[in-house]
C-alpha positions as CSV (number, residue, x, y, z in Angstrom):
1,X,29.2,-12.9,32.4
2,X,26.1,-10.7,33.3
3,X,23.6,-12.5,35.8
4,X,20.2,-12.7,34.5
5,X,19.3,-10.9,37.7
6,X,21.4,-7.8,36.9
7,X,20.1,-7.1,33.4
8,X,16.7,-7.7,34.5
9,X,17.3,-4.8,37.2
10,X,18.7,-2.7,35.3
11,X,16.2,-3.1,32.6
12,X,13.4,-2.1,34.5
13,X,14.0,0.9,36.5
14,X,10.4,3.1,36.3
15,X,6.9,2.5,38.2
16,X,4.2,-0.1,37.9
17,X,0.8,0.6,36.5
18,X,-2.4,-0.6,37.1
19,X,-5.0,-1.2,33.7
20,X,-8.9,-2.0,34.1
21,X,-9.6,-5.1,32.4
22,X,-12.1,-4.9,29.4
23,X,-14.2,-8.5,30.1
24,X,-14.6,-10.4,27.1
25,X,-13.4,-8.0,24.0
26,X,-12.1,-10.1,20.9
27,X,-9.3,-9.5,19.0
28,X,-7.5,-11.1,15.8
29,X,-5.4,-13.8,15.8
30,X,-3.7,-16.0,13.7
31,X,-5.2,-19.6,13.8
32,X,-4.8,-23.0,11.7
33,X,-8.4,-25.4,12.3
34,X,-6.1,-28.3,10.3
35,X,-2.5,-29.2,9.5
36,X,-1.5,-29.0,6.1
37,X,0.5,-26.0,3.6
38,X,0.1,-22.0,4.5
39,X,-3.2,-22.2,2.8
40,X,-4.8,-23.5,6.0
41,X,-3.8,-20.5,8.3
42,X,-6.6,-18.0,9.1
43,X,-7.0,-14.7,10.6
44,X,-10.0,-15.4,13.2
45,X,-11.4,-13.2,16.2
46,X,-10.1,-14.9,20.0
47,X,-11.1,-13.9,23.4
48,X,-8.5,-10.9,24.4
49,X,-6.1,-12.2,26.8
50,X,-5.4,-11.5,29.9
51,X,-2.1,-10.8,32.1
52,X,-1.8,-12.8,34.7
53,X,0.4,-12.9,37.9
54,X,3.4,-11.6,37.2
55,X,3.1,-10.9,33.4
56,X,2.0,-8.0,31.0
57,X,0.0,-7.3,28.0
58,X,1.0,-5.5,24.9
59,X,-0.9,-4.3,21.9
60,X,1.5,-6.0,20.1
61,X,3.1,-4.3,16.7
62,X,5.5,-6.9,15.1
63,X,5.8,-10.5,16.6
64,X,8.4,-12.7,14.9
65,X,7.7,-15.9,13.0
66,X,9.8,-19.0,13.5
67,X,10.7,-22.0,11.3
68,X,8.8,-23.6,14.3
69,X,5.6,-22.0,13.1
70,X,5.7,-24.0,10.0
71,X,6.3,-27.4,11.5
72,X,3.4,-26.9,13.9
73,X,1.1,-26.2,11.0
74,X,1.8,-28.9,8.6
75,X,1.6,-31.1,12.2
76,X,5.2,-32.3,12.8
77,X,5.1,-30.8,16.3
78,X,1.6,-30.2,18.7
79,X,-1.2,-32.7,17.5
80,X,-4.2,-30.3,19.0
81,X,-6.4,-28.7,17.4
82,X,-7.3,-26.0,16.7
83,X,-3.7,-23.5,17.5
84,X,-2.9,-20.8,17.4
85,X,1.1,-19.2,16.4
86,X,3.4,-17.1,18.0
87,X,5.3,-16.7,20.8
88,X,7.6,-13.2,20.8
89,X,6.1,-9.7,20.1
90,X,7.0,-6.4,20.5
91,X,4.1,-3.7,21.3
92,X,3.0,-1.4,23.9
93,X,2.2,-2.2,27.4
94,X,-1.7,-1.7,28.1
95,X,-2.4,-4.1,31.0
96,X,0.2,-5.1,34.4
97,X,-0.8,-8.2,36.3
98,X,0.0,-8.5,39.8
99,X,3.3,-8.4,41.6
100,X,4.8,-6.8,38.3
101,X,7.4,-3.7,39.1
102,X,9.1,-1.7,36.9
103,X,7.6,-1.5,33.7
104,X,4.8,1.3,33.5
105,X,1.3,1.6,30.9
106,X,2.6,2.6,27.8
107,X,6.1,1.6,27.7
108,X,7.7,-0.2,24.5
109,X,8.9,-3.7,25.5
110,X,9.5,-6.7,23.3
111,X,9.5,-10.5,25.3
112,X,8.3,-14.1,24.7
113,X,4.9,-15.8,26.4
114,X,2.3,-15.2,24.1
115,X,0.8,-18.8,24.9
116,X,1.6,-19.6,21.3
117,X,-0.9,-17.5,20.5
118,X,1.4,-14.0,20.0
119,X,0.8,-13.1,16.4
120,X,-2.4,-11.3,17.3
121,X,-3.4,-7.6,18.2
122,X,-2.9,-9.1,21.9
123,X,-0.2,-10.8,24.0
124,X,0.8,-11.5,27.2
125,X,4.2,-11.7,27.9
126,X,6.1,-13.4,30.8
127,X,9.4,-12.1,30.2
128,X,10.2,-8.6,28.2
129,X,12.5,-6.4,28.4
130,X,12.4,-2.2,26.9
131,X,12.5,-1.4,23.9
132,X,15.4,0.5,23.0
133,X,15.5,3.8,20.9
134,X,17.4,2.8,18.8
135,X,15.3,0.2,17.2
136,X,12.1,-0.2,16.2
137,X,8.8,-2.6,16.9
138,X,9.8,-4.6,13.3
139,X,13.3,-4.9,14.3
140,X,12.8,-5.7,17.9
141,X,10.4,-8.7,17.0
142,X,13.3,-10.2,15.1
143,X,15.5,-10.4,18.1
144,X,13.6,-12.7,21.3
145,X,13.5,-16.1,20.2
146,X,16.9,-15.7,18.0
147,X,18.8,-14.5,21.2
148,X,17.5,-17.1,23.9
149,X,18.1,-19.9,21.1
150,X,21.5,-18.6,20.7
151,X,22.4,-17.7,24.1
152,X,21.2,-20.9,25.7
153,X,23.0,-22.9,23.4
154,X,26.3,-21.3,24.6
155,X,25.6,-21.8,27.9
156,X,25.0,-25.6,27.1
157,X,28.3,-26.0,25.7
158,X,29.9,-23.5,28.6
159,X,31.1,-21.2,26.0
160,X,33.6,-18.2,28.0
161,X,36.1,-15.8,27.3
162,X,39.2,-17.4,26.1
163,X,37.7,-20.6,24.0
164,X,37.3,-21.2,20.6
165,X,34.1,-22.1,18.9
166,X,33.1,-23.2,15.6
167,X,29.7,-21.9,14.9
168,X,28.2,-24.5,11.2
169,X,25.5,-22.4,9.9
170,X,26.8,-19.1,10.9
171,X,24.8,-17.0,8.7
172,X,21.5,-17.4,9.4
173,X,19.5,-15.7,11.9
174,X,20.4,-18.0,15.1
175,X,23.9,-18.4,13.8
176,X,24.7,-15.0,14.0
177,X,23.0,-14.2,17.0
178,X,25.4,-16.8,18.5
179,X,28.5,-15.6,16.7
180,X,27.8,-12.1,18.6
181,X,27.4,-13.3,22.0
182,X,30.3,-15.9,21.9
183,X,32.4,-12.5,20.8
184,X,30.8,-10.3,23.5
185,X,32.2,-13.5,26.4
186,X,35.5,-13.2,25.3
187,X,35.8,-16.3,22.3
188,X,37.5,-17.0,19.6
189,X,34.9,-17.9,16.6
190,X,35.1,-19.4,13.6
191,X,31.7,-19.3,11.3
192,X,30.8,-21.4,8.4
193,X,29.1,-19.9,5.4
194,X,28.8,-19.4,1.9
195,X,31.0,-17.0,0.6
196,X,28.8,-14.4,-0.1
197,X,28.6,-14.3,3.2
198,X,31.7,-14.0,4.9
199,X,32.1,-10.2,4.9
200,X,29.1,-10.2,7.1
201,X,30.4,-13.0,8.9
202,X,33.8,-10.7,9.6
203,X,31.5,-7.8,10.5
204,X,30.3,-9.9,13.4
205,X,33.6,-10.6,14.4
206,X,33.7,-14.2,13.4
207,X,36.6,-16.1,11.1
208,X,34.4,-17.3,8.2
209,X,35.3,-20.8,6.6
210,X,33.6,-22.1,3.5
211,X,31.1,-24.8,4.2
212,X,30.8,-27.9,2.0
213,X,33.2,-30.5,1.7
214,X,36.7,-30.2,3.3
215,X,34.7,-28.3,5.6
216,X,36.8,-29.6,8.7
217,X,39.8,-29.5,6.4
218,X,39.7,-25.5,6.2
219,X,39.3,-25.1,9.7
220,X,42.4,-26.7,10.7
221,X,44.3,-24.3,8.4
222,X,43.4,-22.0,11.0
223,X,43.0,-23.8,13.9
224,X,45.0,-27.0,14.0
225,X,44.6,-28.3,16.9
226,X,41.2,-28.1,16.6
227,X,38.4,-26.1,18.8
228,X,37.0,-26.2,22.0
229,X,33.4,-26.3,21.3
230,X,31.1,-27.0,18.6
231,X,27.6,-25.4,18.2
232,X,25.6,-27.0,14.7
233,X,22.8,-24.5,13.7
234,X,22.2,-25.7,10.1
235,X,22.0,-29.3,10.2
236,X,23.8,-30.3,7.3
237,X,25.0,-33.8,8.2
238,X,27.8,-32.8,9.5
239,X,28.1,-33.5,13.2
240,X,30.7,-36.7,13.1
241,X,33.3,-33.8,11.8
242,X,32.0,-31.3,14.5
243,X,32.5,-34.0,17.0
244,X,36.3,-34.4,15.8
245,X,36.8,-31.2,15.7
246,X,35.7,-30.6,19.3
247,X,37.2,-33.4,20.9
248,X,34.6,-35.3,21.7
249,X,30.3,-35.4,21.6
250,X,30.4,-33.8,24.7
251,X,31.6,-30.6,23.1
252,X,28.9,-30.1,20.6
253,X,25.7,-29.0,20.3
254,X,23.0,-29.1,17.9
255,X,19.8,-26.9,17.4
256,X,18.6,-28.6,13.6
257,X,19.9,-32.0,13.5
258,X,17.7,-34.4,15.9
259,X,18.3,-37.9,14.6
260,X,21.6,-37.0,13.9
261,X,22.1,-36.0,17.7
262,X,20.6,-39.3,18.6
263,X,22.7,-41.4,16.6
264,X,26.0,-39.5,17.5
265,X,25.4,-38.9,21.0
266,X,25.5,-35.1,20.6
267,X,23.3,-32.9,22.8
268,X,20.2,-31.6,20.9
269,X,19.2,-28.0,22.7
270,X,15.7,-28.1,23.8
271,X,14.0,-25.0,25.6
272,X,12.3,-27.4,28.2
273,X,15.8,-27.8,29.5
274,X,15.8,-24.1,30.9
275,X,15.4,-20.8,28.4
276,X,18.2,-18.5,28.7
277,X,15.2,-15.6,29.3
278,X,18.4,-12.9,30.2
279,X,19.3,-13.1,26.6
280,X,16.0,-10.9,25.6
281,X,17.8,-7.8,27.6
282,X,21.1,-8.2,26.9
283,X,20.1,-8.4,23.4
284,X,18.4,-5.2,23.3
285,X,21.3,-3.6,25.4
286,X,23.7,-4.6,23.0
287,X,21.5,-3.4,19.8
288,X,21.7,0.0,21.5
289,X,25.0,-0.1,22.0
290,X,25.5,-1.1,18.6
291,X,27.1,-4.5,18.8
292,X,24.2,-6.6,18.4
293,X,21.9,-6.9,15.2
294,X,20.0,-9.6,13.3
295,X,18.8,-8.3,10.0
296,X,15.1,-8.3,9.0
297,X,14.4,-10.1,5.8
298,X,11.4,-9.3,5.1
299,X,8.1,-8.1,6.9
300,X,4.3,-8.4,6.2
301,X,1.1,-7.6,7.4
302,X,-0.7,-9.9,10.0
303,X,-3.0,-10.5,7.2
304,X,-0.7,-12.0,5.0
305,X,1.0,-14.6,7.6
306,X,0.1,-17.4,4.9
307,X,2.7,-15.4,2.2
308,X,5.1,-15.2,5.1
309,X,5.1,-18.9,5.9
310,X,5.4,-19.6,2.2
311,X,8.9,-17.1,2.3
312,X,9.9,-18.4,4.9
313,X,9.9,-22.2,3.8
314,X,10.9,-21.5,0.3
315,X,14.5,-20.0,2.0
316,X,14.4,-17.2,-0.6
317,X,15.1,-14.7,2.0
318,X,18.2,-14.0,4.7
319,X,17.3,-12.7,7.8
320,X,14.3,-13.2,10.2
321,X,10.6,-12.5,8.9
322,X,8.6,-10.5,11.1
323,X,4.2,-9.8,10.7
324,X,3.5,-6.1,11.2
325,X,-0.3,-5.6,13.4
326,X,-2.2,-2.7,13.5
């Protein structure tokens, strides 16, 4: 497997740059003053920020919007007020802070940072990787977040070439992005889905098995003995089967079903345990090669985050939503 070290290299291969800051300019930024439904988000003028010490700043152009997003505002998560949303964007370099190489004013990258606050015409970025040609700012957005969720996961549950792994929830945004990087190491996967899905599900590279009851049933038609690891994305109550499946709550991992993990002594993947930051590069190296992709459901203007939170929630649309600034 890649070393984050070597994509990161080989990512960012031109000059640094140097950008006059511009004091206290203000910009716009989502914001929510108090929890409650989409209603309560606003589109209020912030201080710019600033890059700091090895980070940059990008007039961003898309930044992605996360399920996370909506649990922060109706106040399951942070209890301060008030916050701000967002933490991957994709824009256009305009400001390098110190002891950053390789990435020059003007160039198209796409990263996480943000401070939470990267759904704005502003963000500073800690990790970031080019933009390839093949894709644009919308499509790019969809990809940070989805890929280090994914790829840290598999590294959790040591997923290599040779293994099998049964990804529940293999459909969604996450899910797929882990189906495609368990395929690029070399393993066997097998995806649960509706079965709508499972032609896209094959596209990816994945054997698609019918959630729903008899769930573990249809996955020993194909693999009897079982699999090696486990990896729950949707968190449909179904981790005691992923357990047997696996051999064991050692060999599963969950990204949707907390109390569940608690109760079954599953691992429940947390970035605070270590982001797998390389995934941001490898995943735009892959999209340009063509063997990586996570669809865009839908996009909307910054203006209209409250409509994209309501989308988003309902679950009327596949594939990752994305706000379009500037």
């Amino acid at each position: 497997m890649t070393k984050f070290s070597d994509i990161r290299c080989a990512a960012f291969v031109s000059g640094a740059g140097t950008a006059v800051r511009k004091g206290t300019s203000m910009m716009k930024a989502a914001q929510f003053r108090r929890f409650g439904g989409p209603e309560v988000l606003e589109i209020v003028d912030l201080p710019e920020p600033h890059a700091g010490p090895g980070e940059v700043r990008v007039r961003v152009r898309a930044a992605g919007v996360n399920a996370s997003d909506w649990k922060k505002r109706s106040g399951q998560m942070d209890q301060e007020l008030p916050q701000t949303l967002g933490y991957e964007a994709a824009g256009v370099v305009d400001e390098i802070g110190d002891g950053v190489a390789g990435v020059r004013l003007g160039d198209k990258v796409v990263g996480i940072g943000g401070g939470g606050a990267a759904q704005a015409e502003y963000a500073v970025l800690s990790t970031w990787a080019p933009v390839p040609a093949s894709l644009d700012f919308t499509a790019a957005a969809a990809l940070p977040s989805t890929a280090e969720t994914a790829a840290r996961a598999l590294d959790q549950l040591g997923v290599a070439a040779g293994s099998t792994l049964l990804v529940n929830g293999a459909s969604g945004s996450i899910g797929s992005a882990a189906v495609q990087f368990a395929v690029h190491r070399g393993a066997r996967v097998i995806g649960t889905g509706s079965p709508a899905s499972h032609g896209r599900l094959r596209s990816l590279g994945a054997e698609p098995v019918a959630y729903g009851p008899g769930m573990a049933d249809r996955v020993r038609t194909i693999v009897p003995g079982g699999v090696d690891r486990a990896l729950d994305v949707a968190g449909s109550g179904v981790l005691p089967e992923l357990t047997d499946l696996a051999g064991g709550a050692e060999n599963v991992v969950t990204l949707a079903d907390f109390a569940g993990a608690e109760r079954y002594g599953v691992r429940f993947s947390r970035g605070d345990s270590g982001r797998a930051e390389y995934a941001i590069a490898l995943a735009m190296r892959l999209a340009e090669e063509g063997v990586f992709r996570i669809p865009v459901g839908r996009a909307f203007p910054l203006e209209d985050i409250a409509q994209a939170h309501r989308t988003g929630e309902s679950g009327a649309v596949r594939g990752k939503l994305v706000l379009t600034v500037g």
